[in-house]
N, C-alpha and C positions, 0 to 999 in steps of 0.2 A: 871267820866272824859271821855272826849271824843278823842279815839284815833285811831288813821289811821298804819295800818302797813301794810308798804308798802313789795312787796317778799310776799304776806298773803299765796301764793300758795303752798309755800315750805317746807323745813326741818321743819324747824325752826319757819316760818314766820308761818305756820298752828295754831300749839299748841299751839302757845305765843298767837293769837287774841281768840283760846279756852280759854285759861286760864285768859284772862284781861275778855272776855264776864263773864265766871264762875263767875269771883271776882266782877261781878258787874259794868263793866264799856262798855258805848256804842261803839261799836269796827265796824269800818271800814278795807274790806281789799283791796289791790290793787294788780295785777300780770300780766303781759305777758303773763305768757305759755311758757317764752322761754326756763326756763329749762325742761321742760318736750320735749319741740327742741332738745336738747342735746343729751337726751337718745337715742331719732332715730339715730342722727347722729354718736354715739359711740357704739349702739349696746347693750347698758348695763341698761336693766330697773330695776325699785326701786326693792328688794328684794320683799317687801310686796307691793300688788297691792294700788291703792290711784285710788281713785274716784275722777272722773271733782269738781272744784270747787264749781260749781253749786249744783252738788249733794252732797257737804261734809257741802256745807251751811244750803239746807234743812232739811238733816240729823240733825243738830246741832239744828234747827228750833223745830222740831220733838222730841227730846230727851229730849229738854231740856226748849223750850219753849220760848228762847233769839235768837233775828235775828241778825245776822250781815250783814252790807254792802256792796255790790261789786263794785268796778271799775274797768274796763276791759282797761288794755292802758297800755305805755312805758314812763319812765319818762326822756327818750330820747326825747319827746314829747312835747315841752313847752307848748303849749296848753292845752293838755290835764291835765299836771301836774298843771298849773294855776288852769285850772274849778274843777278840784279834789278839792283840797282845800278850792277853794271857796265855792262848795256844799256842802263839808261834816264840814266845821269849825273845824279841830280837835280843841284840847287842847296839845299835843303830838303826834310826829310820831315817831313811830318806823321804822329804815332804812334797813329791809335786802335786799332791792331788787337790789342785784351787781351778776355779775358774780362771784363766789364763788371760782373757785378750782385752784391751783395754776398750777396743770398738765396740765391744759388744757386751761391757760396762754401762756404755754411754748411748746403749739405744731410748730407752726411755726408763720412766721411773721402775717399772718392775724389774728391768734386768738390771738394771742398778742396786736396787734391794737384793734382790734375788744374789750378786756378785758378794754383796759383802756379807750378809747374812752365812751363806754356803762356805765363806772363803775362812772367816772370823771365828764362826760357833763351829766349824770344822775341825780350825788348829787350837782352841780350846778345849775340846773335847779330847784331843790328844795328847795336851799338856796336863791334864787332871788322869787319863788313865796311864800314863807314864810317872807322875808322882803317888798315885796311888798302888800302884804296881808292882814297878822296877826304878825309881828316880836313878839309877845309875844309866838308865839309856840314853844315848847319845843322839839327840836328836840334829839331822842336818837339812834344814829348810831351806826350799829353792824363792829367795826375793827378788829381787829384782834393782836394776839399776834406777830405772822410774822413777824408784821411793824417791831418789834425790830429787828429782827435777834439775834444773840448769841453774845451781848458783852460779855467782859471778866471785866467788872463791875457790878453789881445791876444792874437788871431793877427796875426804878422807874415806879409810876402811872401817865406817860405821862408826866412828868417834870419833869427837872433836876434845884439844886442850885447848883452853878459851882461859882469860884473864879480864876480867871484869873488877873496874875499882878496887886493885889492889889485889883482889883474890883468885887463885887459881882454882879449877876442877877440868874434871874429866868429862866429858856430858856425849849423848848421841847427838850426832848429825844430825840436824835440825833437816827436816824432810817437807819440799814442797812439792808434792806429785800432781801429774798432767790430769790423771781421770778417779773415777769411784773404785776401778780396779785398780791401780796403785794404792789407790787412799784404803783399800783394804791389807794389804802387801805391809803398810806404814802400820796398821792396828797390829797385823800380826807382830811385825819386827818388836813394838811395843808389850804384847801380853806377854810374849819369851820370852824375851829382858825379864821382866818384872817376875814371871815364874823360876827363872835362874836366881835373881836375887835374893826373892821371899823364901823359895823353895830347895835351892840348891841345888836346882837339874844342871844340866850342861848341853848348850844349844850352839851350834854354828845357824850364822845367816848369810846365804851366798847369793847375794845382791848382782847378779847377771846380768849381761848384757844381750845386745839382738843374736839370737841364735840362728847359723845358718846350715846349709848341708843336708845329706839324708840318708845317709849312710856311714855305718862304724867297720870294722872286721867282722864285726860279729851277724848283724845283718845282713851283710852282701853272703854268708853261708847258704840263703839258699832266700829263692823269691817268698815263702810263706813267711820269713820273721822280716821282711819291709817293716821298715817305721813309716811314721807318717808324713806325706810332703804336704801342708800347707799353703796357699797361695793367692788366697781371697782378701779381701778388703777388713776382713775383720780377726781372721787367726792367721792370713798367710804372711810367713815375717818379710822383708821389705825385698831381701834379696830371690828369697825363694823367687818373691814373685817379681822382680826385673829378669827373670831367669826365663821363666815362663812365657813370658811376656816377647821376651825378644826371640825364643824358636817361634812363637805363632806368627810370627811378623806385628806384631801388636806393639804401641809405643810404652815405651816406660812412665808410669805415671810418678812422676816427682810431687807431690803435695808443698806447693808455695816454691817459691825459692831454691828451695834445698837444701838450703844452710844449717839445716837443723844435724845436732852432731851426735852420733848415737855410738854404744859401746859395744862391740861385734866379740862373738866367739866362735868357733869350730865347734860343728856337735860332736867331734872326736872330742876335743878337751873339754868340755861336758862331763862326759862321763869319769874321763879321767880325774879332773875336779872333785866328784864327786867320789871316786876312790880315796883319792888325798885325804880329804877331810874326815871320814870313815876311819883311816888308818892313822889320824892323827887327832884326836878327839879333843875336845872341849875340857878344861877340868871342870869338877864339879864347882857349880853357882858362878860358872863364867858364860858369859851371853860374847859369842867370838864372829865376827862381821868380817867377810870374804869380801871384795871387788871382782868379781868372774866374768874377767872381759880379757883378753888380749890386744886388742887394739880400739883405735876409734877412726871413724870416717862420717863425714857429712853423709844424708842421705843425696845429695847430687853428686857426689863422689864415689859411693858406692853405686849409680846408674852409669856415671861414665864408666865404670871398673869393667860392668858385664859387657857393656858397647861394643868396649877396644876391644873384650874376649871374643865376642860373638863373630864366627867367618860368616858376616853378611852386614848388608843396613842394619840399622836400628836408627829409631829418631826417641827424643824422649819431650814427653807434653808435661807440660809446668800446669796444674789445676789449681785451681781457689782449694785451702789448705783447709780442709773440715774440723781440724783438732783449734783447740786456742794453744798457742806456743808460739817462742818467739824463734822468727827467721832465721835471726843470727843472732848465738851468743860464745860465751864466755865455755873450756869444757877441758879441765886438766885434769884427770882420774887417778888416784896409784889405786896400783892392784900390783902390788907385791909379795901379799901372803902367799897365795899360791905357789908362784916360782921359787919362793924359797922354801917349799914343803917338797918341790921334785916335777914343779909341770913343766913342759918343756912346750910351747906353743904351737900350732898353726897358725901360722900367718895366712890372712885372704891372697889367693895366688891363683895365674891363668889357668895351672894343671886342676883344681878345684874345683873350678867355674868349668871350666872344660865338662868335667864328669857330671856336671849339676844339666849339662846341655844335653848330654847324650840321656840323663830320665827324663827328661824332660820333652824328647824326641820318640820316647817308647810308650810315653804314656800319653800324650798330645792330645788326642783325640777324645779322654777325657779331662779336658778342661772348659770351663764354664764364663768364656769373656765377660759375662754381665758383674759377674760373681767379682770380679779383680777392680769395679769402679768402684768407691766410695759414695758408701751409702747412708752413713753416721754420720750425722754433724751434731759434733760438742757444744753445740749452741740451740738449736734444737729444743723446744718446750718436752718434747716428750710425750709419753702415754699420760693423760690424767685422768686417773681414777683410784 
């Protein structure tokens, strides 16, 4: 199969096009650079160093003996995003490439705009050169668990059957998200839908949980294709950084309480996820909604997890909670598409957390304590201008 993933620079986007190459299939990737923008501008670069694309592609070349494609461009870009397409023909794209972090949604009014505009007129641009194109492409978009927020019902898998006075329908998940970046993640879920219906594409939305981890098979082949470790207040996901946090001797910062209940997955099933869905496509003008989480844990539960791991002290500090969200609620998720397409889970486990201790021991000395306190607060006026 022929597939395009888009974000190929990143987290995420790196190991998934490693691992669709591995498995066999011609793999295209596409990136800005602009997260690697971010870093400068925050001060907080990847735990573990990550080589130019260029050099992580011929590394891959070299190792392995499989090429993958590059396209250098913004899918802010209609142009560009058209001739993409049209070059490379995928068969599936895979979608990471959005502004990613919810903190850094919520700094002020420009990155707030800046989040949804980038994130919105980005997957627009790729839904109109996909129907204008190929409408047979299989598009699989990375969303997010967020969209939901915490009702105090079941999360379903992107739909809801609701009976209202008498009459039945099928309707989406009614979506109350935490910040501006969710609240873009929610537009996207919504323009898909609606181009699946009007247009008759065929879309997967893999509505995800906290990603943790930093290594695949594919990446530990050699130090130049590292993915990215994360671990700042603003991209680094919660465990990375209780990880970090306790080799420096550093407290684990729990925001509030802790009780707040989040959807965790292995970045091994990631990718693998993300095979699934690929090899098991959408029909046309079906808008098909994943839960891509394996398990759940409180954010105080996942600090005592790394604690018990760590052979040493650890203490963890409760701070004033800079998100608005509530301490404790309600949080029952299925996520059974998945497993029954062929995932077979990671479970969070000491052997994990173990190997998360020893990067984190190698790389140590470039980390940035200032970088891991909370600096966002969702309450915050903002920039005015």
């Amino acid at each position: 199969m022929r597939v395009l993933v888009l974000g190929g620079d990143g987290y995420l986007g790196w190991p998934t096009a490693l691992y669709l190459s591995q498995a066999g299939h011609d793999v295209a990737v596409a990136d800005n650079f602009v997260r690697r923008q971010y870093d400068f501008e925050l001060g907080a670069d990847s735990l573990v160093p990550i080589e130019s694309l260029q050099v992580r592609v011929e590394t891959w070349r070299q190792v392995t003996g499989k090429s993958i494609e590059m396209f250098i461009g913004d899918l802010c870009d209609a142009e560009f995003t058209y001739q993409m397409i049209k070059d490379f023909r995928p068969e599936a794209v895979v979608h990471f490439a959005e502004q990613r972090a919810a903190p850094y949604s919520m700094i002020d009014r420009k990155h707030a705009v800046y989040t949804q505009v980038n994130n919105v007129v980005g997957t627009l641009n790729l839904l109109y050169a996909i129907k204008e194109i190929d409408p047979d492409i299989h598009l699989v978009k990375l969303g997010t668990m967020g969209e939901y927020g915490t009702p105090n019902i079941d999360i379903e898998e992107g739909w809801l059957e609701l009976e209202y006075k008498g009459r039945k329908d099928r309707v989406l998940y009614p979506k109350r998200p935490g910040s501006f970046y969710h609240l873009s993640k929610v537009h996207d879920s919504h323009n898909i839908e609606f181009a699946c219906r009007i247009w008759g594409l065929r879309a997967t939305d893999l509505n995800q949980g906290v990603v943790y981890g930093q290594q695949t098979a594919e990446t530990a082949l050699d130090d130049r294709l590292a993915t990215r470790f994360d671990y700042d207040a603003v991209f680094g996901t919660v465990l990375n950084r209780f990880v970090i946090q306790a080799v420096l001797g550093h407290p684990l910062t729990v925001y509030g309480s802790g009780g707040q209940t989040r959807g965790i997955i292995d970045i091994r099933d990631t990718v693998r996820c993300i095979e699934l869905a690929c090899d098991n496509p959408a029909e046309p003008g079906e808008f098909r909604v994943f839960n891509q989480m394996t398990e759940s844990m409180s954010v105080l539960d996942i600090a005592n997890t790394v604690a018990e791991a760590f052979p040493g002290a650890v203490t963890i500090d409760h701070l004033d909670n800079p998100r608005v969200e509530f301490e404790q609620h309600y949080y029952n998720v299925t996520h059974t598409a998945l497993v029954k397409l062929g995932l077979e889970p990671h479970l969070l486990s000491d052997t994990l957390i173990t190997s998360l201790f020893d990067i984190a021991k190698r790389y140590g000395d470039r980390a940035n304590l200032e970088a891991m306190q909370p600096r966002v607060n969702w309450r915050g006026a903002g920039e005015r201008r």
